[in-house]
N, C-alpha and C positions, 0 to 999 in steps of 0.2 A: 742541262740538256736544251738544245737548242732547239726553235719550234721556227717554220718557215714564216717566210715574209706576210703569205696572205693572214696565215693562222694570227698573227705579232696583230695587226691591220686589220683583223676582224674582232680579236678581244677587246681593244685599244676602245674602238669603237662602238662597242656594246656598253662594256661600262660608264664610258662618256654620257651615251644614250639613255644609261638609268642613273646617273647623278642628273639628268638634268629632267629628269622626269620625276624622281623623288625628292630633288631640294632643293633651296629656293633659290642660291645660286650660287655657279658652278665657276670656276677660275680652272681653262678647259688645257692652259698653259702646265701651269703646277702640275694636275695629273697626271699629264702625260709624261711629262719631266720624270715623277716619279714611276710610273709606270714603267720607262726606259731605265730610271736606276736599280729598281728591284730586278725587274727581269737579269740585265747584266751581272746583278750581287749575286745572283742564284743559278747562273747559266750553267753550273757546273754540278748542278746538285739536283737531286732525284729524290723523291719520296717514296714510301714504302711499299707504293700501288705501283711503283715504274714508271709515274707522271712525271714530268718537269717538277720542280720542284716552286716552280713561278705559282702556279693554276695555284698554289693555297693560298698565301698572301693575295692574290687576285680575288679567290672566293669569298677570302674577310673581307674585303673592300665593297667588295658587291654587297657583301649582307649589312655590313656599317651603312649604307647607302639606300639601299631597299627595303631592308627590315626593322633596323633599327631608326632609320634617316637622322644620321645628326648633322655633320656639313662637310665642305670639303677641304678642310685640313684634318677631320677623321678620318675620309678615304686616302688619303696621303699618307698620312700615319702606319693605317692597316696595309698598306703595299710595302712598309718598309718595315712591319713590325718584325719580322727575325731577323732582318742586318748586323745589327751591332752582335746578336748571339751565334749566328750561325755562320757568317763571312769578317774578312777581314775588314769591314767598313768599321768607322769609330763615331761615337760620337759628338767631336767636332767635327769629321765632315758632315754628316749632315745637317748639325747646326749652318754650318758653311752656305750647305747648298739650297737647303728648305726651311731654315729659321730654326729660333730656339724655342719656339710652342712645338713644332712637330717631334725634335731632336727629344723634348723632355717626355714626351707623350711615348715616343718607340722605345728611349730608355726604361721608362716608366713601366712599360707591359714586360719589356724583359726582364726585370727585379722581378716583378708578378710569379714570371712563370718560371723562376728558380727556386721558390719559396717553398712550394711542396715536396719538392724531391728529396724523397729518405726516410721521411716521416709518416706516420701515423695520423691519420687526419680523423681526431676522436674529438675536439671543441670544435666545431665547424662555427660556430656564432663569434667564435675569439676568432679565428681567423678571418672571418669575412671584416672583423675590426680592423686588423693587420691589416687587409690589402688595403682600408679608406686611412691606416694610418704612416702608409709609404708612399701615397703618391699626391700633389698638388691638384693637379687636373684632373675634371672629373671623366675626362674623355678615354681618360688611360684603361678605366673599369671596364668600359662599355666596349671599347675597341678588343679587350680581351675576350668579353662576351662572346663576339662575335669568332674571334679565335678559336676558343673553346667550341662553340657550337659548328664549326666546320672539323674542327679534329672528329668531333663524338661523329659526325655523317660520315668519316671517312678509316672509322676505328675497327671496321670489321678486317682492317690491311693488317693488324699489332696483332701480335704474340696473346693469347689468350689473359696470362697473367699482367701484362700489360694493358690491356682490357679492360681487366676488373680493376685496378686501379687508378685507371682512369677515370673508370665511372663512378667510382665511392667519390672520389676526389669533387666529381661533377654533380652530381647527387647532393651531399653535404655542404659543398660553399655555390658553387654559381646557379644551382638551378633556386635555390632560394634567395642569391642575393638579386639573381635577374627578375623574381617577380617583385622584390623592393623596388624597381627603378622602373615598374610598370612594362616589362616586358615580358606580357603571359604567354605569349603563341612561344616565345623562347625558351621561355621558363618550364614549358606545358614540353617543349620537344626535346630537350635535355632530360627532361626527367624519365618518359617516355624510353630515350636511349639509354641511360644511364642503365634503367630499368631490365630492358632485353640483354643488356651485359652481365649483370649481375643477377640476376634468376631468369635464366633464359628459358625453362622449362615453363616456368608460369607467364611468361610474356609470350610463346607461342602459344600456348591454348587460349590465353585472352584471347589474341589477336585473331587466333580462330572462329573462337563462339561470336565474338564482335562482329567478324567477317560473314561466316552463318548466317546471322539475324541483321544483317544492315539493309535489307531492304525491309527485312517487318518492322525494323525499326522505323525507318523513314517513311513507312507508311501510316504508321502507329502516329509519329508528330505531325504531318500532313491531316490524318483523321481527327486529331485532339485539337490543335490549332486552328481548322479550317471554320468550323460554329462560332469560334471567338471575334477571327473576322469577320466574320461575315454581318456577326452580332453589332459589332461596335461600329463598323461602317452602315449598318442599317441608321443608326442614328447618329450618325456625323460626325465622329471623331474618327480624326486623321491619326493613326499609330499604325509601329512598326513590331508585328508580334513575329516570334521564332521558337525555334529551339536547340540548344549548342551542345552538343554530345559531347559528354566527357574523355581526357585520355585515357590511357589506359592504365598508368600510374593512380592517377587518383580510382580508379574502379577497384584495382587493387587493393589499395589503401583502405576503402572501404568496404571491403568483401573480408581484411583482417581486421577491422576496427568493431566492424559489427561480426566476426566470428561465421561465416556462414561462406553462402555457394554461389556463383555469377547469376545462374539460375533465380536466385532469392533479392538480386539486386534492380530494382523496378526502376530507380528514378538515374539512368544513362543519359540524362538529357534535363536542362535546367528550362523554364518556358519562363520567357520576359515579355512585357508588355512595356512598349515605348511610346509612351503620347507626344505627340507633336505640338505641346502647349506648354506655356509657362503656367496654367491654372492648375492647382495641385488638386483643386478636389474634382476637377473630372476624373482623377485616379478612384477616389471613391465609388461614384459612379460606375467606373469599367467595373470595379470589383462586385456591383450591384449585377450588372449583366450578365458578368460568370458564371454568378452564383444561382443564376436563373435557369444556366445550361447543364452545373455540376455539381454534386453535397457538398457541399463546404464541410469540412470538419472544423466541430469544437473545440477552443480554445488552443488551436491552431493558426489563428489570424494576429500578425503582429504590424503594429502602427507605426515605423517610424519616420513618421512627417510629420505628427502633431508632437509627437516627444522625439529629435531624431537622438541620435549618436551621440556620444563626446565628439566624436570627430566630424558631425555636420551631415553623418551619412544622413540620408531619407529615401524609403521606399517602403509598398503598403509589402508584405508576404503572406499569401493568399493559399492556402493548401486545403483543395478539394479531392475527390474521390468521382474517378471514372468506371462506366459504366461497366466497368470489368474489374470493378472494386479497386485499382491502383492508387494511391495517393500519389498525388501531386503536386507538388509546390509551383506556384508560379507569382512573380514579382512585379510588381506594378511599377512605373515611377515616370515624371517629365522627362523631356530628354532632356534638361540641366540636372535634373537630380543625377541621373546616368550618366553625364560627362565629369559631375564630378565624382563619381563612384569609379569610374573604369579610370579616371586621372592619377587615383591612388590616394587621395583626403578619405577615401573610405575603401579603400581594394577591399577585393573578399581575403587577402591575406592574412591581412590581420586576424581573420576572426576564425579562418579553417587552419593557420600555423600558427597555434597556440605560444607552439616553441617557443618565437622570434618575435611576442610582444613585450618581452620585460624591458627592452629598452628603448623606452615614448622618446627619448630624444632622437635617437637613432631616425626612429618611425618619422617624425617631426618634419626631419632633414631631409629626409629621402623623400618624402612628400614633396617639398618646394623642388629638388631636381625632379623631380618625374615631371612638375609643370613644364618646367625651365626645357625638357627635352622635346616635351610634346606641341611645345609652342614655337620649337626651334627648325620646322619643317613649314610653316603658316608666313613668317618674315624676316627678315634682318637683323629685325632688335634684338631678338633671342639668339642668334649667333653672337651678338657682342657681349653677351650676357656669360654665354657657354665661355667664349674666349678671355673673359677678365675674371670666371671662375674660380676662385682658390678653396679647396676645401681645409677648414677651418677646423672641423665635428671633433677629430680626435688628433689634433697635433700636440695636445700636451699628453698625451701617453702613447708608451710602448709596448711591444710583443716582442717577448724573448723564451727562447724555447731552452728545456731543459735538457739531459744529456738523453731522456726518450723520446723525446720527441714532444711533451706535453708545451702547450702555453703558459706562462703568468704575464698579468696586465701588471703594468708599472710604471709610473709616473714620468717624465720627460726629465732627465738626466739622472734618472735611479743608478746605483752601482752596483757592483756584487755583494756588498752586504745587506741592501735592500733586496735584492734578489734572494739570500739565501735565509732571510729572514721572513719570506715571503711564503719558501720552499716548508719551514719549520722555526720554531725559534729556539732548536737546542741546534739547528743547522749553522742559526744565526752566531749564536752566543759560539759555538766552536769555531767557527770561521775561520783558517789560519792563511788562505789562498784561493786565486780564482783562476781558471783558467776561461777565456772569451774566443771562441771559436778554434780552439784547439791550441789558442799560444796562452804562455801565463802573462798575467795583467794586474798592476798593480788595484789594489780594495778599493782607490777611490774613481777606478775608470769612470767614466758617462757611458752607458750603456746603448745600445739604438736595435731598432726593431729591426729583428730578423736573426740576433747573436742567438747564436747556443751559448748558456752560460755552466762552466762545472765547478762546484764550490768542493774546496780542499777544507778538511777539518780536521782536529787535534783534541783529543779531551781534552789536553791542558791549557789551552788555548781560552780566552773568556774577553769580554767586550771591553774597549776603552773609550775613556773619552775621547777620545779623540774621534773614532767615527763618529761622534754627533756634530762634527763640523760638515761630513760631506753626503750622510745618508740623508733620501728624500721620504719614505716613506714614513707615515706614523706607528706602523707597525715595529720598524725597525726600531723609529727613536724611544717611541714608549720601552719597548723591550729593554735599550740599551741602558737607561734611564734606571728604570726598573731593576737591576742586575747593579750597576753602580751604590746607585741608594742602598739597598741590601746591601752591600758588601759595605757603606758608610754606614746605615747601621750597626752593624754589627762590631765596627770600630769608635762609633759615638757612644754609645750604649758602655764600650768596655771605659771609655775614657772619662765620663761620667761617672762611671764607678769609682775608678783611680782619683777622679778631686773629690767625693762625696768621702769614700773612705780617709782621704786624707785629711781633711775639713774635720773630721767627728774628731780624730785623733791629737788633731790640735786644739779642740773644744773651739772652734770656730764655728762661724755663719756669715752665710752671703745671702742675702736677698737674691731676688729674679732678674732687679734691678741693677746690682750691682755686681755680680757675670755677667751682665750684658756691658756694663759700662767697662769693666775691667778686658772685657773680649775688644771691644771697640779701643781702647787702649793699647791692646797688643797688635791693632791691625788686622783683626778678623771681622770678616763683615757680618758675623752671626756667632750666638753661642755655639752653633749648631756648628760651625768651622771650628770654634775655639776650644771643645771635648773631643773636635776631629783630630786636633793638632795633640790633646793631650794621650788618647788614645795610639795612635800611631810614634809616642817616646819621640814628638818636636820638643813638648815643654816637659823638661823630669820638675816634678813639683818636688823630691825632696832636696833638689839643691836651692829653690827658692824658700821653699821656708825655713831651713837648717839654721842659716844662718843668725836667727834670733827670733823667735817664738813669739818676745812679747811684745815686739813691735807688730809684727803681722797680726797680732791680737785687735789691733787699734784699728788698721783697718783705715788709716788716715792716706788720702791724695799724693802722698809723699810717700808713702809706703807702698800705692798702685803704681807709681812711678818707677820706685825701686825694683818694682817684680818686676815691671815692664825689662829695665834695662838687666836684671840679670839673668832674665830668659833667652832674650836676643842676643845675648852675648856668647853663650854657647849652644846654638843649636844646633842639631846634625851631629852632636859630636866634634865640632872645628874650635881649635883653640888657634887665638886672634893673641898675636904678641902685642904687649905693650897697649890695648885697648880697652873697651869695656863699652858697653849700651848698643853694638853694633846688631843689624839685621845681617842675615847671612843669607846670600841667595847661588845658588852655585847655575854656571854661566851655560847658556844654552848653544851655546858657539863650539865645545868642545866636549859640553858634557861631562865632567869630573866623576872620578869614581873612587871610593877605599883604596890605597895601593897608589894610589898616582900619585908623584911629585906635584905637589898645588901651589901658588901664592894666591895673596887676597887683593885685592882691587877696589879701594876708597871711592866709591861715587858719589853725587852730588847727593842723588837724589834717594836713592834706596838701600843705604847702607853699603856690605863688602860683598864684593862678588867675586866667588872661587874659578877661579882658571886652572889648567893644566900648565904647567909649567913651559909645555913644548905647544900650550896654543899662539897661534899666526895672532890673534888678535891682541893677547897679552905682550906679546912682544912688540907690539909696533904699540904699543900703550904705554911701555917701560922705557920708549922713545922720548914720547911725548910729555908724560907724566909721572916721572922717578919716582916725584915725593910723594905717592898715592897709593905705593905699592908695598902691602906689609905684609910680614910673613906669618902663616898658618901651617896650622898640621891637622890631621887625622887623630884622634882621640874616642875612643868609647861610642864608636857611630850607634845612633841608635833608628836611625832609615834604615827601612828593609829593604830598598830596592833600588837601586838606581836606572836611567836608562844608558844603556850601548849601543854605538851601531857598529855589522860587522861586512865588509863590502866580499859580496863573493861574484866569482865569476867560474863558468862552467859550460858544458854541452847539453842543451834541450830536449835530455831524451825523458822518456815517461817515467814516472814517477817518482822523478829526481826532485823535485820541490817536496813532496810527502816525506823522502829520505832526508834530504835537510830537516825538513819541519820536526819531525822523529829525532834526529841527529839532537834537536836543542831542547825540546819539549821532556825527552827522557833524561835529561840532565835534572838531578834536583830539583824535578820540577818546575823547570826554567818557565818563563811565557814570554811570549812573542807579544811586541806594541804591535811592530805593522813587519810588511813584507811589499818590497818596492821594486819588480824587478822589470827588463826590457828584454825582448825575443829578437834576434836577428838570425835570417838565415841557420839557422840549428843551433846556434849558442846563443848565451843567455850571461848578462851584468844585471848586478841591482847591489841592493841593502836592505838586511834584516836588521831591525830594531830591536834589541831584547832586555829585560830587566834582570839586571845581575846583582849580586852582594857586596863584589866587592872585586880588584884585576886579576884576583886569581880563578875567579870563578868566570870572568870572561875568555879569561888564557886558556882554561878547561876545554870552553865551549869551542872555540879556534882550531883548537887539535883532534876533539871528534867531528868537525866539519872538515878538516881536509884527508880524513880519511874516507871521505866519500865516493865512493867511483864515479867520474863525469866532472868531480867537480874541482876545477884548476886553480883557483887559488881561494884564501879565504885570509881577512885581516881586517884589524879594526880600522874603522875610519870615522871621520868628523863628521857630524851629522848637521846638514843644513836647513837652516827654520824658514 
């Protein structure tokens, strides 16, 4: 909507007028620049009052400037902040036009203010995390701020229900994150609004009874304060006494905290005493003179200048009784002890929102910006400060929300199975798939703040090692860890059994010493591998000792050597023509399974390695290396599992990864290593990893996967390491 030449010519220059009166200095070029871009971005757009849709973006600039005062690539910022969301502007133009501090800043508020919509805003402390852990600059916060507090002035124009969620919104993160950053009259008038939105029955009758008694009020602190000066200027101390009536949010607050009636609430008004000295104990003195004018109550008086704060507070709190029996609290302090108290090294936050103190670091941080802002209306330096800013507090963790809308914190590259282990840890151990903001995504994504994450499960489904190569959290690993070992015990413990039985029956004996030497023999880096291996039918002990009783009797170096070689020689079940003493390792290139046509593969270094007959790599070896190549077969496998991969491809409709998962999971109890797939446009490629017995039981699992609806083809394929 377009607004005429004077009106363009009188805004233009108002605001110039109050950037250069609230900051220290103003680059009168840039503004206008953008002042001339936003209006053009918006000319065609209306707000819900039937205003231009300019005057908002104008009115945050004003408040960044006046209220907040930070500098002027803030008010730049705030003229431009709905462009990128609400017009066709991008932003590289206006990196282009105003640089990449403004371009990151207006981006920056726009992620902001996408982040609630849809949800439930029940952690308000997790979320106010979110916003310091999406954006670099700390301008982007403060510039929202201001946002926010012209929407709420201008929210009586929205849909009721629109209203109220607005204001829980405002209520829960910015009216408590804005008193962190030392912005009470903001903090104090969001809350206020928020307030009349959401009990609006009790926010008129405040404002009534309030309205009623505001002039006995103000006569009431006029009468109570007037003896104090008068006292302390009798004998020569320069201070500034007052008293600052509370909103009406906190009246509230304390009318349900103490259970009672506005009526029963006395203390509307806080009374400070400001000495104009660095001498702290003429504070004591005033508090001598008070107490000359009003009963001091007992064991009501608290010191903190001789003992102060953890945090450096200092002021005396002095609570007497007025001659209409009222108690009253009133606060002594220098005015340095007061500049650093309203700075925020001691706000009264801390200590009236109980909530929002468990996290000292948080508190810590937001302390040094609150200097950093409040210094940056005084000079220069502090603008260079603001501008070389980076916030640092929380960039190694994220916030990802679940399919309700809740938060979990997680660490800076967590996945979905940190996530879902995060969720539950029988979430975790089932974990068969994830979906990341509505597409599926392979278990070892990087996760970033702001995903919805949906974990797919399987009962039959159970943890590998292999997530312990990409999961971040300790919860996950311990868990996964924890679920392995168990399932190795249970395999060591029986394999243990199997040589301990076997041993007694040959009337043998091994020392501790000598399983450990005979495991280290075989190549196990532990006895604890070497009962893993007997356990899970690698080493059948009755073909090693069959062969002659009373040599293995002896127990001689030569006879550890012989085991060695006739273990290795048939493991897996693979019988090696024409060989003997070989390690057997079957080839990760193709993956071999029971049923395949295999040969064996002579290496240098680690004995024979089983190929697939039709693998790419075995043949271009049979190239190279004839004489290397000996033949194998299948015999008496005694692995239970092999791995397979099976490449499907299909349509992305819902709940067609569950139906797969189902498809293989209800087979024999099949389970799934991983699940690896990519989203494009509504269809969907990847590979399922699965452990099978043997090619018949993967030929099995191929024909109940293509009878799946959606999903176009399915076949095995070579998996790559």
């Amino acid at each position: 909507m377009r607004i005429s030449e004077e009106e363009y010519n009188k805004l233009l220059s108002n605001l110039l007028e109050t950037c250069h009166k609230f900051l220290p200095s103003v680059d009168d070029k840039l503004i206008t620049n953008a002042f001339k871009f936003s209006y053009e971005s918006h000319i065609n757009d209306t707000r819900a009052s039937g205003e231009p849709y300019f005057y908002h973006p104008l009115a945050v600039a004003k408040i960044v400037a006046e209220e907040i005062t930070l500098d002027d690539i803030s008010v730049v910022a705030a003229l431009l902040h709905d462009v990128i969301e609400d017009t066709e502007v991008t932003y590289e133009l206006i990196k282009n036009e105003f640089g990449v501090t403004v371009a990151e800043i207006v981006e920056g508020v726009t992620k902001i203010g996408g982040i609630f919509k849809g949800y439930e805003i029940n952690q308000a402390e997790n979320y106010r995390k979110l916003l310091l852990s999406m954006v670099r600059d700390i301008r982007v916060i403060l510039v929202k701020f201001a946002d926010r507090l012209h929407n709420m002035r201008t929210l009586h124009y929205m849909r009721p229900d629109k209203q109220r969620r607005i204001a829980k919104e405002t209520m829960e993160i910015y009216a408590p994150f804005a008193s962190r950053f030392g912005l009470a009259k903001i903090k104090w008038e969001l809350e206020d609004l928020s307030f009349k939105y959401l009990n609006k029955e009790e926010y008129n009758e405040l404002a009534r009874k309030i309205k009623d008694k505001r002039e006995e009020r103000e006569k009431y602190i006029a009468d109570f304060i007037k003896p104090i000066k008068t006292a302390l200027e009798e004998i020569g101390l320069q201070c500034e006494v007052y008293g600052r009536p509370k909103h009406l949010y906190s009246i509230y607050r304390k009318m349900i905290k103490r259970n009672t009636v506005f009526e029963n609430i006395f203390d509307l008004l806080a009374i400070r005493v400001i000495i104009e000295s660095t001498d702290s104990n003429l504070c004591y003195y005033a508090v001598g003179v008070i107490n000359k004018l009003y009963t001091p109550v007992q064991g009501k008086f608290k010191d903190y200048i001789i003992v102060p704060k953890k945090n450096n507070y200092q002021s005396l709190h002095n609570t007497v009784i007025n001659s209409d029996g009222r108690m009253i609290e009133i606060q002594i302090r220098t005015r340095a002890m007061h500049e650093v108290a309203e700075r925020g090294v001691a706000a009264h936050w801390k200590y009236k929102e109980s909530t929002f103190t468990s996290d000292k670091e948080l508190e810590e941080w937001v302390n040094w910006i609150r200097d950093v802002f409040e210094n940056s209306s005084k000079d220069d330096a502090a603008k260079d400060i603001i501008s070389s800013f980076q916030m640092y507090l929380y960039q190694e963790e994220i916030y990802v929300f679940t399919p309700k809308g809740d938060l979990l914190k997680l660490p800076l590259g967590a996945t979905p199975i940190d996530f879902a282990y995060e969720v539950h840890s029988r979430v975790g151990e089932t974990c068969i798939g994830a979906k990341v903001n509505g597409k599926i995504v392979p278990l070892n994504t990087e996760l970033k703040s702001g995903d919805q994450v949906e974990i797919l499960t399987s009962k039959n489904q159970h943890p590998t090692e292999n997530w312990l190569k990409f999961v971040k959290t300790h919860k996950a690993k311990n868990n996964i860890k924890k679920y392995i070992n168990h399932q190795d015990d249970e395999i060591i413990e029986n394999g243990k059994h199997i040589w301990e039985k076997k041993i007694k029956k040959l009337k043998l004996t091994f020392s501790d010493d000598e399983v450990q030497k005979l495991a280290a023999k075989l190549r196990y880096d532990s006895v604890r591998f070497f009962f893993k291996a007997i356990g899970e039918m690698e080493i059948d002990l009755d073909k090693v000792f069959a062969p002659n009783q009373a040599q293995q009797e002896a127990k001689s170096e030569f006879q550890v050597d012989k085991f060695t070689s006739q273990v290795r020689s048939e493991v897996g079940g693979i019988v090696i023509d024409g060989a003997k003493g070989f390690e057997i390792y079957y080839a990760k290139c193709c993956n071999p399974i029971p049923g395949d046509e295999i040969i064996g593969f002579v290496t240098i270094t680690k004995g024979v390695t089983i190929h697939r007959k039709d693998c790419k790599n075995i043949i271009t070896l049979s190239k190279t290396n004839p004489d290397r190549l000996i033949s194998v077969d299948w015999r008496n496998v005694k692995k239970n599992e092999f791995i397979a991969g099976i490449s499907i491809r299909g349509e992305d409709n819902p709940g067609i990864l569950k139906d797969i998962s189902n498809g293989i999971t209800n087979y024999e109890n099949t389970n799934i290593h991983s699940i690896n797939i990519k989203t494009d446009e509504g269809f969907f490629t990847g590979v399922i990893t699965v452990y099978v017995k043997n090619l018949e039981h993967l030929e099995h699992l191929i024909k109940r996967l293509k009878k799946i609806n959606g999903l176009f083809s399915a076949e095995r394929t070579q998996l790559v390491n």
